[in-house]
N, CA, C and O atoms as a CHARMM CRD file, in Angstrom:
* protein
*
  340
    1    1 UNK  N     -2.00000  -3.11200  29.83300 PROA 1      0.00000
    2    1 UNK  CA    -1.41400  -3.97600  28.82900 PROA 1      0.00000
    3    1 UNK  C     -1.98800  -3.66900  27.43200 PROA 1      0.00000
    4    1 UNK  O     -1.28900  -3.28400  26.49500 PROA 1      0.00000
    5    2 UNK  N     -3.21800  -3.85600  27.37100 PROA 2      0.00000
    6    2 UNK  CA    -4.08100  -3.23500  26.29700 PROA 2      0.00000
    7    2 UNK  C     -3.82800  -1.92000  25.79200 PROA 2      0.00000
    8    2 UNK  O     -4.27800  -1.75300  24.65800 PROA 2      0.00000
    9    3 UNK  N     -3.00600  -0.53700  26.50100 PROA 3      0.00000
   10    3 UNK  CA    -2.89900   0.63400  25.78300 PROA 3      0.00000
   11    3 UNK  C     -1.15600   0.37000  25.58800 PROA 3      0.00000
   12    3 UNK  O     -0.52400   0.97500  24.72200 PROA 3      0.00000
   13    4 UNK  N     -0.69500  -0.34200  26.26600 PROA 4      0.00000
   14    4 UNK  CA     0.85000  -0.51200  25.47600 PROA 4      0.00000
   15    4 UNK  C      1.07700  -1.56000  24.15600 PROA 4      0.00000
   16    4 UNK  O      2.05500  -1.85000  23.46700 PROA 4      0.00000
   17    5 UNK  N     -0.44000  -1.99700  24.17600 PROA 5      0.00000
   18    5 UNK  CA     0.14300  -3.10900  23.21600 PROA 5      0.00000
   19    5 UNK  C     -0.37400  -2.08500  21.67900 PROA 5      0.00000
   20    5 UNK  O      0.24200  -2.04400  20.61400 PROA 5      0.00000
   21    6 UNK  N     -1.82800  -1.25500  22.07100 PROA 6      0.00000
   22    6 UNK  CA    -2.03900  -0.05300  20.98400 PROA 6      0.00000
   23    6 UNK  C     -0.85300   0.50000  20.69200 PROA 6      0.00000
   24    6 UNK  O     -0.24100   0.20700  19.66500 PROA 6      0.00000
   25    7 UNK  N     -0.41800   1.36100  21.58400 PROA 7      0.00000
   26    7 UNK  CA     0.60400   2.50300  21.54000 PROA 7      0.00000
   27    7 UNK  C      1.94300   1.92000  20.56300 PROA 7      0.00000
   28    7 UNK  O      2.66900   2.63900  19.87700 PROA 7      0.00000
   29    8 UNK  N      2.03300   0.60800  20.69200 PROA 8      0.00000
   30    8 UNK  CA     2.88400   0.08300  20.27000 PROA 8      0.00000
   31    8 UNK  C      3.06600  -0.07700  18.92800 PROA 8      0.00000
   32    8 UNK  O      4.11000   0.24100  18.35800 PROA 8      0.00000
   33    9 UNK  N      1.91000  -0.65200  18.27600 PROA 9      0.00000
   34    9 UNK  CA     1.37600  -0.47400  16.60300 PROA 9      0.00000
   35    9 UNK  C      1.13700   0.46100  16.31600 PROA 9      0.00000
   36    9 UNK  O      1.72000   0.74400  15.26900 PROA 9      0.00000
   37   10 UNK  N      0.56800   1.18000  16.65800 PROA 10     0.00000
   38   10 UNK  CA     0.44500   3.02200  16.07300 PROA 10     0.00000
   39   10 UNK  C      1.89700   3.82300  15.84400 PROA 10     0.00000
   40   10 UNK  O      2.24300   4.59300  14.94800 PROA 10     0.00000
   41   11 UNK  N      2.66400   3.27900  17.12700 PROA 11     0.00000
   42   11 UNK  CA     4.10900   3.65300  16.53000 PROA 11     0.00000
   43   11 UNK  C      4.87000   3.09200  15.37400 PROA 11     0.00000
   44   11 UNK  O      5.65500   3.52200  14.52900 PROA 11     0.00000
   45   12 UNK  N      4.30600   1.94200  15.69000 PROA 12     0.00000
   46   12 UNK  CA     5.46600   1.22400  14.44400 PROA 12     0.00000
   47   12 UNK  C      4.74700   1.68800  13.23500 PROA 12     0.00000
   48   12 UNK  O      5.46400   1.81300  12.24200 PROA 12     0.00000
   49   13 UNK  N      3.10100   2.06000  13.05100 PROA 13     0.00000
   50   13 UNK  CA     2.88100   2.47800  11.93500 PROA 13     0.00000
   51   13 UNK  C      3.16500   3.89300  11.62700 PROA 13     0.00000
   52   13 UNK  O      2.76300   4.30500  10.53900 PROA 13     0.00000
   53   14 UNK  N      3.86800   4.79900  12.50000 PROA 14     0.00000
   54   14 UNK  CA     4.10800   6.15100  12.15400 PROA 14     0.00000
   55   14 UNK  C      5.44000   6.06800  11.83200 PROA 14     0.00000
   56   14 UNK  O      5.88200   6.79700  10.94400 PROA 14     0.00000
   57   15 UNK  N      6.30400   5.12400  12.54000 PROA 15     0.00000
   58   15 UNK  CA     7.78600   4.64900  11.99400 PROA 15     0.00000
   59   15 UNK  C      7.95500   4.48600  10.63200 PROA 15     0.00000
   60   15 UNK  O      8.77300   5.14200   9.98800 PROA 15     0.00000
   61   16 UNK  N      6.79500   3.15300   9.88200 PROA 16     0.00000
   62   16 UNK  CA     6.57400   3.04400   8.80500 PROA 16     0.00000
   63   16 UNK  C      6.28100   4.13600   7.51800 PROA 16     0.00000
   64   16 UNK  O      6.76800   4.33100   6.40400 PROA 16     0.00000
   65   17 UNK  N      5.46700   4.57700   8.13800 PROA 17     0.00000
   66   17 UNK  CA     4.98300   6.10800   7.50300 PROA 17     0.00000
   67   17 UNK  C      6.30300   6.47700   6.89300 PROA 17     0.00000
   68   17 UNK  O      6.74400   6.21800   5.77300 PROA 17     0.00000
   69   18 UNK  N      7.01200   7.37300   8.23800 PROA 18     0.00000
   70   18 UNK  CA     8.13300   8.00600   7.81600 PROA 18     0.00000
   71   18 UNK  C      9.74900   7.34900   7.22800 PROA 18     0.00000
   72   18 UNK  O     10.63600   7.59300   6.41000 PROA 18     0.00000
   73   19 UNK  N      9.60600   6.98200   7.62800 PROA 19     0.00000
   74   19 UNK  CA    11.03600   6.14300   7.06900 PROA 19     0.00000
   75   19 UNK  C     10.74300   5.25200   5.89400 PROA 19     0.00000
   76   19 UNK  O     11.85700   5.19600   5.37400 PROA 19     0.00000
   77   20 UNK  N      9.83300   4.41700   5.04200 PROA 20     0.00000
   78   20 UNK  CA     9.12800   3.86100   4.25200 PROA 20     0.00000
   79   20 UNK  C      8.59200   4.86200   3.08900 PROA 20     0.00000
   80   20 UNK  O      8.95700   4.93100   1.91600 PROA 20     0.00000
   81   21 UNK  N      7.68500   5.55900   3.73200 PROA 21     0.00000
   82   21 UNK  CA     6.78400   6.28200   2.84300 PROA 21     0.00000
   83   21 UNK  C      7.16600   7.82900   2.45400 PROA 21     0.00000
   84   21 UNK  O      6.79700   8.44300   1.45300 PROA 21     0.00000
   85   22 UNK  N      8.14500   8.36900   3.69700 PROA 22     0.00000
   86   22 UNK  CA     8.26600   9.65400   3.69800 PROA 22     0.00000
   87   22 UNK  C      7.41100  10.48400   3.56900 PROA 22     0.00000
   88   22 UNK  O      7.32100  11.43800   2.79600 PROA 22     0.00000
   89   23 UNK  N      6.44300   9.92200   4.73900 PROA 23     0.00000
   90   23 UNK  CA     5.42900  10.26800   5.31000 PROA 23     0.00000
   91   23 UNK  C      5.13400  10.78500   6.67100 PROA 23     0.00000
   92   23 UNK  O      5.09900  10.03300   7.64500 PROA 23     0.00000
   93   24 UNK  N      4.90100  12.19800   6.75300 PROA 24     0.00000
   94   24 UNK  CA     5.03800  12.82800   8.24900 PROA 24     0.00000
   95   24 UNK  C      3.47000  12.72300   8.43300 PROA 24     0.00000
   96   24 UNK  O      2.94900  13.72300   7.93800 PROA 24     0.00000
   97   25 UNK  N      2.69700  12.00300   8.88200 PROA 25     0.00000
   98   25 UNK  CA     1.23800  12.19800   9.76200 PROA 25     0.00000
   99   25 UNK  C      1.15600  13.07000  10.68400 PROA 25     0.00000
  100   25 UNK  O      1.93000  12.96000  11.63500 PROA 25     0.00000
  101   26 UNK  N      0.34700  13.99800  10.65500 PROA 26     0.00000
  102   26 UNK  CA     0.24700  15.14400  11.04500 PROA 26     0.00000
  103   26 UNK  C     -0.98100  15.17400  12.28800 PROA 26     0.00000
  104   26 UNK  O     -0.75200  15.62300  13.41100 PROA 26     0.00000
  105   27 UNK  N     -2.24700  14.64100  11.88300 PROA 27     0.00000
  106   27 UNK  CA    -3.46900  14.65400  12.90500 PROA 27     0.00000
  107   27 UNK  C     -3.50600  13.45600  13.32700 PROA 27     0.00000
  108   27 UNK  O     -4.26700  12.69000  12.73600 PROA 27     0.00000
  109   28 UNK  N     -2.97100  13.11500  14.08600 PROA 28     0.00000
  110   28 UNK  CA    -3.15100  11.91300  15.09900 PROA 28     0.00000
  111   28 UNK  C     -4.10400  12.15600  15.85900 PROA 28     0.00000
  112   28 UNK  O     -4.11800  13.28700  16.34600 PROA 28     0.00000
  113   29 UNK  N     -4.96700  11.41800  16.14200 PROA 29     0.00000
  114   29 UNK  CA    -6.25800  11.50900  16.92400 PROA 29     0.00000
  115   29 UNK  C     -7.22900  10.39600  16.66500 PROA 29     0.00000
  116   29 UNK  O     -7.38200   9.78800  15.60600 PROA 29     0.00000
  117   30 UNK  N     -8.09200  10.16400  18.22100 PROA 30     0.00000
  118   30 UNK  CA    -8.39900   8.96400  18.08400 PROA 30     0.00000
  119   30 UNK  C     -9.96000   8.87100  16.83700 PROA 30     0.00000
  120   30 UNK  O    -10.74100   7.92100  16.78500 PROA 30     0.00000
  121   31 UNK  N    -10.00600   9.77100  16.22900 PROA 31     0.00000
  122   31 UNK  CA   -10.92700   9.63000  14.92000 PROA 31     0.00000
  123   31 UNK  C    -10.42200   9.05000  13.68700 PROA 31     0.00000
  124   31 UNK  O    -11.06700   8.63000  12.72600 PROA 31     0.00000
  125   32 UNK  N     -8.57600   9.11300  13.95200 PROA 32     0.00000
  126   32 UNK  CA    -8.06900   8.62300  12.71800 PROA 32     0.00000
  127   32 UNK  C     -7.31100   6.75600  13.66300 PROA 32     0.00000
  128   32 UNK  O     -6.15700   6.49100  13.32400 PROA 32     0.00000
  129   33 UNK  N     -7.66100   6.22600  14.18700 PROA 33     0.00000
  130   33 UNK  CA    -7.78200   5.24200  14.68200 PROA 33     0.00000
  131   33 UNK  C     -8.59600   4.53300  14.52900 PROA 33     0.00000
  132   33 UNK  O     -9.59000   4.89000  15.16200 PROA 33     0.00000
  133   34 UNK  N     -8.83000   3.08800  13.65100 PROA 34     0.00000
  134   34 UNK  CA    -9.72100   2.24700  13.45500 PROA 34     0.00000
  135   34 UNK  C     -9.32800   0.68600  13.84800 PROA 34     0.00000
  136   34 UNK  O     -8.52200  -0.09700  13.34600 PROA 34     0.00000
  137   35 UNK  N    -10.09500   0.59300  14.78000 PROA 35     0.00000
  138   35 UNK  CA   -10.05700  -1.38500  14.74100 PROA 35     0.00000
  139   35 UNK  C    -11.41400  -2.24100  14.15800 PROA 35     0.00000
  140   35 UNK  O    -12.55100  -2.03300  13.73400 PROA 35     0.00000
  141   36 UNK  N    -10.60700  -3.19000  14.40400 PROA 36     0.00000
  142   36 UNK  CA   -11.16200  -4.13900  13.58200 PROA 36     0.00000
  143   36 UNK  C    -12.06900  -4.75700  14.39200 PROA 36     0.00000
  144   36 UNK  O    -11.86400  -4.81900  15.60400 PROA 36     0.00000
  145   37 UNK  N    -13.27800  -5.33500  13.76600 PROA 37     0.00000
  146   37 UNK  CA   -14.61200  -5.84800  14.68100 PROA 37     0.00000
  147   37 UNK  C    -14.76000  -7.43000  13.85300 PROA 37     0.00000
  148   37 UNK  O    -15.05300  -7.53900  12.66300 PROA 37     0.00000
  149   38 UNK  N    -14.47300  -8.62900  14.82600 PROA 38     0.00000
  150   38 UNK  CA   -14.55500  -9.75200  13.74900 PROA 38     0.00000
  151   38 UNK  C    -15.83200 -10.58900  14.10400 PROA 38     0.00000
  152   38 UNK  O    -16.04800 -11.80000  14.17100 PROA 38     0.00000
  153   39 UNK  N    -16.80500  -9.15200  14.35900 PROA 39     0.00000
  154   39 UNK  CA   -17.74400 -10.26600  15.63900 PROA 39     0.00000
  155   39 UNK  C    -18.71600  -9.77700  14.25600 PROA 39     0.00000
  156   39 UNK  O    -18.16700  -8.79900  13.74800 PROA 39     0.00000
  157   40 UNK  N    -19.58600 -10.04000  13.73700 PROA 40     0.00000
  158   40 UNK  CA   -20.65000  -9.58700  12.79700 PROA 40     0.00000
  159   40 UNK  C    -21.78500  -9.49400  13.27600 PROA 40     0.00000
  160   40 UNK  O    -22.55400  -8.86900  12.54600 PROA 40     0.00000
  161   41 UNK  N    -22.34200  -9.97400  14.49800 PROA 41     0.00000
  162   41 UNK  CA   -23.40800  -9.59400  15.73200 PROA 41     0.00000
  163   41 UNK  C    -23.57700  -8.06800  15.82000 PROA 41     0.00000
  164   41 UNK  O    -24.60500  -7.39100  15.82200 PROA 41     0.00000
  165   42 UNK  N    -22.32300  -7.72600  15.89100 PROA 42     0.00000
  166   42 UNK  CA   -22.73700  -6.36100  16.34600 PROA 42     0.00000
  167   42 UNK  C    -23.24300  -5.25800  15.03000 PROA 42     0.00000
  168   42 UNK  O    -23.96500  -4.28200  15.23100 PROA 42     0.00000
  169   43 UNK  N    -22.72000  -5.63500  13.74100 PROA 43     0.00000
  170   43 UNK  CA   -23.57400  -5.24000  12.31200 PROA 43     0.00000
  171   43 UNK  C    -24.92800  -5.38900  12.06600 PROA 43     0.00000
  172   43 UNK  O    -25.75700  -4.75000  11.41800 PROA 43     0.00000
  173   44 UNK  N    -24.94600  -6.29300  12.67800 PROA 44     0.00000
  174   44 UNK  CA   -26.21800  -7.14500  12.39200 PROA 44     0.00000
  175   44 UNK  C    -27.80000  -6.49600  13.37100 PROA 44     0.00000
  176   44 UNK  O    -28.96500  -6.26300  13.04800 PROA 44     0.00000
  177   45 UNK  N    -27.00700  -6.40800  14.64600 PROA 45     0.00000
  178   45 UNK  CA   -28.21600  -5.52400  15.34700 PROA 45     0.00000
  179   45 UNK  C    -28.69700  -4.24600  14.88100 PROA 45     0.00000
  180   45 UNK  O    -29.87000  -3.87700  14.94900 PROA 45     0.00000
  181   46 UNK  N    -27.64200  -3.53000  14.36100 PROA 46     0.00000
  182   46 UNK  CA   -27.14600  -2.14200  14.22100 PROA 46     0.00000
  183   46 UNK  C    -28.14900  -2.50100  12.61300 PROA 46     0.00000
  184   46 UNK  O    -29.19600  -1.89700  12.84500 PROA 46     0.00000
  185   47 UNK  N    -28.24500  -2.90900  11.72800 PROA 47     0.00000
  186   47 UNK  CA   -28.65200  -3.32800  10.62700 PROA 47     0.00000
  187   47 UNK  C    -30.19600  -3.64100  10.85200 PROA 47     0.00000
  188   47 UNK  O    -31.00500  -3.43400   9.94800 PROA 47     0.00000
  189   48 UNK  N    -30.61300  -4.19700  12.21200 PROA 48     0.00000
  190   48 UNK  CA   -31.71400  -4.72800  12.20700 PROA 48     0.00000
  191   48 UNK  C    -32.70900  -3.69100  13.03600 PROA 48     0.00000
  192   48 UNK  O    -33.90700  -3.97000  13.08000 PROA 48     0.00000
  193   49 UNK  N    -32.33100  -2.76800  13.54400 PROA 49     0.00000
  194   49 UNK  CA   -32.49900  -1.55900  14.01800 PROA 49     0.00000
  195   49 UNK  C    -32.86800  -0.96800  13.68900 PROA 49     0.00000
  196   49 UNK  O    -34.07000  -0.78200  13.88100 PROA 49     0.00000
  197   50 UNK  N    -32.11800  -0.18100  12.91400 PROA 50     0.00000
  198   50 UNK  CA   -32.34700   0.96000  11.47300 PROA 50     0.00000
  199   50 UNK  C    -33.93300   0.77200  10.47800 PROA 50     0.00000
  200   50 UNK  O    -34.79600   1.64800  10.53500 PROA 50     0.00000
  201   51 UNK  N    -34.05300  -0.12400   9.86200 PROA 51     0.00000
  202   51 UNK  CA   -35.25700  -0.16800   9.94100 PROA 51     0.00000
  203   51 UNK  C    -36.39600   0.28300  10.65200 PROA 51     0.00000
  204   51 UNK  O    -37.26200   0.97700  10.12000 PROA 51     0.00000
  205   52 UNK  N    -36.43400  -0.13700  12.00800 PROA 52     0.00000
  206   52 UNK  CA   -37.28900   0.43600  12.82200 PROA 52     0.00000
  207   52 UNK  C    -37.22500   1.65500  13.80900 PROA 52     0.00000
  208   52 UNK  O    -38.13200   2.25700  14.38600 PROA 52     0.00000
  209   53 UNK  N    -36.15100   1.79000  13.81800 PROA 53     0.00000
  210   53 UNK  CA   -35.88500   3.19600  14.15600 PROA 53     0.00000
  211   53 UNK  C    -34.74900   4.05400  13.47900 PROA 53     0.00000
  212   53 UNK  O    -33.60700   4.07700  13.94000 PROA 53     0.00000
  213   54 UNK  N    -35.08100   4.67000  12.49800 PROA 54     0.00000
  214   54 UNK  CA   -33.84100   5.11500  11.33700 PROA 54     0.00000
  215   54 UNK  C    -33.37800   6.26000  12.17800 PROA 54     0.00000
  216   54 UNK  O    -34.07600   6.77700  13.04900 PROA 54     0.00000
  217   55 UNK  N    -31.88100   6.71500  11.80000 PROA 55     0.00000
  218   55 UNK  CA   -30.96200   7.50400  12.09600 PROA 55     0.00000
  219   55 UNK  C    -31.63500   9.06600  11.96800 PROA 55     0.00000
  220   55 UNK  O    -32.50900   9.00200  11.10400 PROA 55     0.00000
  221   56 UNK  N    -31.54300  10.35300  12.48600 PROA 56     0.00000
  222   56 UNK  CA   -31.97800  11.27800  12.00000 PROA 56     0.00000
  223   56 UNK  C    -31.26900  11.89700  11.20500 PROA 56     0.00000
  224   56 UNK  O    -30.25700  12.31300  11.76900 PROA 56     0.00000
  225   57 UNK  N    -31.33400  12.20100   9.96300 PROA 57     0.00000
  226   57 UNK  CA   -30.74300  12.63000   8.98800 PROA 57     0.00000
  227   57 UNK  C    -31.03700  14.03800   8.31900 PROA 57     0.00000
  228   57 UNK  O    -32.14000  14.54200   8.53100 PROA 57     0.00000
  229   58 UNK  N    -30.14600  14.67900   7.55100 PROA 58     0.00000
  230   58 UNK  CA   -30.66100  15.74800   7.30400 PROA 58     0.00000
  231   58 UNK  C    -29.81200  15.97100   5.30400 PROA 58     0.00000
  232   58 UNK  O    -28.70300  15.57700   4.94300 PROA 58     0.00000
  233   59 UNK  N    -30.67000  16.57000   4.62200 PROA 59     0.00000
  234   59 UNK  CA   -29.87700  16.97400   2.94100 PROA 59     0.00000
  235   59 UNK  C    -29.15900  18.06400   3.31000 PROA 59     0.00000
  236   59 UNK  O    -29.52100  18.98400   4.04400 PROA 59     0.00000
  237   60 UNK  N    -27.66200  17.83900   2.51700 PROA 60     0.00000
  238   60 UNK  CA   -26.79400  19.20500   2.12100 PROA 60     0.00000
  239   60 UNK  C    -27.11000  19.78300   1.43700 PROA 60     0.00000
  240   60 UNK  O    -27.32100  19.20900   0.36900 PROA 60     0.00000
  241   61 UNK  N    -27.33900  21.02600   1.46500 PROA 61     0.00000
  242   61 UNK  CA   -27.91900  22.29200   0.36900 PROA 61     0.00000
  243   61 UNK  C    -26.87300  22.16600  -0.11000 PROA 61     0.00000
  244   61 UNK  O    -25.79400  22.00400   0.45900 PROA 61     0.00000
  245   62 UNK  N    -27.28600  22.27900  -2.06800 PROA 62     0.00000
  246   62 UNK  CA   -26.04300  22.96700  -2.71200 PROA 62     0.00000
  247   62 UNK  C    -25.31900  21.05600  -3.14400 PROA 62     0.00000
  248   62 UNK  O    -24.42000  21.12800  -3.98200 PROA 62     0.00000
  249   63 UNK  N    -25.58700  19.78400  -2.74100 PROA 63     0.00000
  250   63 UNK  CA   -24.80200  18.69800  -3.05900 PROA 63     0.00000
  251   63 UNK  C    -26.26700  17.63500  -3.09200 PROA 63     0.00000
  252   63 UNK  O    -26.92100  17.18600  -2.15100 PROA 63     0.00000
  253   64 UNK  N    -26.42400  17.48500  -4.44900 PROA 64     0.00000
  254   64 UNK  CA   -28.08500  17.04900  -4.78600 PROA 64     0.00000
  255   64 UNK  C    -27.32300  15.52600  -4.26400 PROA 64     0.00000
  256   64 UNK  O    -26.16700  15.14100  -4.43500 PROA 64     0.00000
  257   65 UNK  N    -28.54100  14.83400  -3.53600 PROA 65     0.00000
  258   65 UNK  CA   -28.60800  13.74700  -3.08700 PROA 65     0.00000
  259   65 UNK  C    -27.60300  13.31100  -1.79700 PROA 65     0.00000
  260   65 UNK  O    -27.31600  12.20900  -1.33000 PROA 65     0.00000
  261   66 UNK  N    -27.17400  14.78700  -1.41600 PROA 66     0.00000
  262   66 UNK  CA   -26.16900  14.16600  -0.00700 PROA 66     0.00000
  263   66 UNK  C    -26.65200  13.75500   1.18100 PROA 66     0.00000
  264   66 UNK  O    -27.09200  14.85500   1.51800 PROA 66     0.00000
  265   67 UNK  N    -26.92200  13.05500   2.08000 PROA 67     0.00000
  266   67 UNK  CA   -27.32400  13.32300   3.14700 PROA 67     0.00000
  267   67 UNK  C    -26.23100  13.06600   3.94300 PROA 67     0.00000
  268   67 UNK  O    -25.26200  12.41600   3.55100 PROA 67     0.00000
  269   68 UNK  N    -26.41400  13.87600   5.81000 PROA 68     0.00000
  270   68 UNK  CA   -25.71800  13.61200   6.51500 PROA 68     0.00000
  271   68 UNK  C    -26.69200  12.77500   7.99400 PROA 68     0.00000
  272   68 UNK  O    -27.80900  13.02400   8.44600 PROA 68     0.00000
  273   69 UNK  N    -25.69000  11.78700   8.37500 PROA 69     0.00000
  274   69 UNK  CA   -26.79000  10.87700   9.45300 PROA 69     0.00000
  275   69 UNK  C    -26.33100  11.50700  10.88700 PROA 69     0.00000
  276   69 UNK  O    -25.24800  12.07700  11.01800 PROA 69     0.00000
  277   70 UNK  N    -27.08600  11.37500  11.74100 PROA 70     0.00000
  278   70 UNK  CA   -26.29900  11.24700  13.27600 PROA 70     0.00000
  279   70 UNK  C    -25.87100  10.28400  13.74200 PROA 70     0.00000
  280   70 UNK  O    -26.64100   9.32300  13.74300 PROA 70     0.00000
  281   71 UNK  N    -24.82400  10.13400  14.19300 PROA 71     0.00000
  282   71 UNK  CA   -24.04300   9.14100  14.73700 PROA 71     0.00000
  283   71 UNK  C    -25.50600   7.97000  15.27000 PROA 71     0.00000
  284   71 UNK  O    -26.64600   8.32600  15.56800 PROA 71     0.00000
  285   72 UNK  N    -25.11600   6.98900  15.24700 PROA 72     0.00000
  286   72 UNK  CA   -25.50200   5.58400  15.93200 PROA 72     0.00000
  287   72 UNK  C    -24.59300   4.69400  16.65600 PROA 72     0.00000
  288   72 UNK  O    -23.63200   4.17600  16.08700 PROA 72     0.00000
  289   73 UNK  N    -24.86900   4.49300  17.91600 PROA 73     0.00000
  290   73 UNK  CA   -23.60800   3.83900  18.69700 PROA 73     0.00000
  291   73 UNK  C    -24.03100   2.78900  18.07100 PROA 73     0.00000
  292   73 UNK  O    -25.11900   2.64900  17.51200 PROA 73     0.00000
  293   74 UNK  N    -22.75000   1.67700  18.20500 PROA 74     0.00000
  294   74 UNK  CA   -22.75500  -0.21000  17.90100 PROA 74     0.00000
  295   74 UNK  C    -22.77500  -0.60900  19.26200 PROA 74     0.00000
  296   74 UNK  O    -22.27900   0.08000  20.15300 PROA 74     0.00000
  297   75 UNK  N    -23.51900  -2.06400  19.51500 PROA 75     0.00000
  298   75 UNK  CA   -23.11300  -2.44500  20.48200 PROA 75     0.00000
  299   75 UNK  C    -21.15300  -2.31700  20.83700 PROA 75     0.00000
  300   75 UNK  O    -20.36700  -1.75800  20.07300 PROA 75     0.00000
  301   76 UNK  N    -20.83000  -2.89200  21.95800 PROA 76     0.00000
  302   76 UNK  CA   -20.01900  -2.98500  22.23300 PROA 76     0.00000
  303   76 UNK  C    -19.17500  -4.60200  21.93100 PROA 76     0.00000
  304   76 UNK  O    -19.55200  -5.53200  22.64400 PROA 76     0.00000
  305   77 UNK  N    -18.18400  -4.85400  21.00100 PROA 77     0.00000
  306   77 UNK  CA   -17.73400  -6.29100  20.78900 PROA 77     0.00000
  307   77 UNK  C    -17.19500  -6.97500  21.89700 PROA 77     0.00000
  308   77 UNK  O    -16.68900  -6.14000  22.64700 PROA 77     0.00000
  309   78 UNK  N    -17.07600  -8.11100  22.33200 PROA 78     0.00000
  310   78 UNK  CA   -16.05200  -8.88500  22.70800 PROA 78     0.00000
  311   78 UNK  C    -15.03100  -8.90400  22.74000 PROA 78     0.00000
  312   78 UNK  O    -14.33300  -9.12300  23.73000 PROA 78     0.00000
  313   79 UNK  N    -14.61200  -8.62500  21.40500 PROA 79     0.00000
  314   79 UNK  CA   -13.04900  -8.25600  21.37500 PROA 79     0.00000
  315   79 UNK  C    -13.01500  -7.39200  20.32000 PROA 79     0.00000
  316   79 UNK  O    -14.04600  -7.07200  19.72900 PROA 79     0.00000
  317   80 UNK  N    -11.62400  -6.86400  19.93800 PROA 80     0.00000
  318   80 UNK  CA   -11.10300  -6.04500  18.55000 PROA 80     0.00000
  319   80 UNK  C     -9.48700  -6.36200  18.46300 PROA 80     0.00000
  320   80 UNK  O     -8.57000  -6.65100  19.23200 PROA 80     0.00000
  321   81 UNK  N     -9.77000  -6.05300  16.58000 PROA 81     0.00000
  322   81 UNK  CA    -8.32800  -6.63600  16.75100 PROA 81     0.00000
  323   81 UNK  C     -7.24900  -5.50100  16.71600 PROA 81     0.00000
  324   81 UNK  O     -7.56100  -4.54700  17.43000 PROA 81     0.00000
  325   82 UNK  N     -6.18300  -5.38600  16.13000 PROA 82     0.00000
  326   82 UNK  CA    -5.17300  -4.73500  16.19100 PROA 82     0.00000
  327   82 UNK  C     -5.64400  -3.34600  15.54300 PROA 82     0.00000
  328   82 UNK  O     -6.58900  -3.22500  14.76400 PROA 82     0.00000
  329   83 UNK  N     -4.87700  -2.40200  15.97100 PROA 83     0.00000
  330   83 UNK  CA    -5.72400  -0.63900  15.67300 PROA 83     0.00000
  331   83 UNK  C     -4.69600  -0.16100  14.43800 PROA 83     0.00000
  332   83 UNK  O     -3.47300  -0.28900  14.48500 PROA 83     0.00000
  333   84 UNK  N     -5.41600   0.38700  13.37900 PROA 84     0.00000
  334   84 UNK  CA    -4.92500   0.75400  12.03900 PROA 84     0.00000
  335   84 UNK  C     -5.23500   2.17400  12.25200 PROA 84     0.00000
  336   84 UNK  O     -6.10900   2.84300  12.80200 PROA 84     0.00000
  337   85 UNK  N     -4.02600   2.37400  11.50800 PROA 85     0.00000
  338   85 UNK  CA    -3.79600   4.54300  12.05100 PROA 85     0.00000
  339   85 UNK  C     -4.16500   4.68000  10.15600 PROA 85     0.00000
  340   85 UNK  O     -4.21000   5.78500   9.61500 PROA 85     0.00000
């Protein structure tokens, strides 16, 4: 029920895209898929964490002051809301 009710908004937002925007989306993939988290618990650990055990990070040569982090999982929410392409 849960991947037809996704599949369902992701279409209507590629419908939108194209017929609206005249917009062909090209890389669909679940990196360009974002939901929504209305729980703030799970920021909050992830926030309270970091401090004591920071991300390993590394500077881009060549882009003064860039850094790049390694991923950090979030807990897992309760719920999420509707998925934005």
């Amino acid at each position: 029920m849960v991947l037809a009710v996704t599949l369902r908004r992701l279409f209507l937002a590629l419908d939108f895209l194209h017929k609206e925007c005249q917009i062909i989306h090209t890389d669909i993939k679940a990196d360009n898929i974002m939901f929504g988290i209305e729980e703030d618990t799970v920021f909050t650990a992830f926030e309270e964490q970091e401090p004591l055990h920071p991300s390993p990070r590394k500077l881009v040569e060549g882009e003064e002051g860039r850094a790049v982090y390694l991923l950090r999982q979030l807990q897992r929410p309760k719920s999420v809301d509707a998925p934005v392409l």
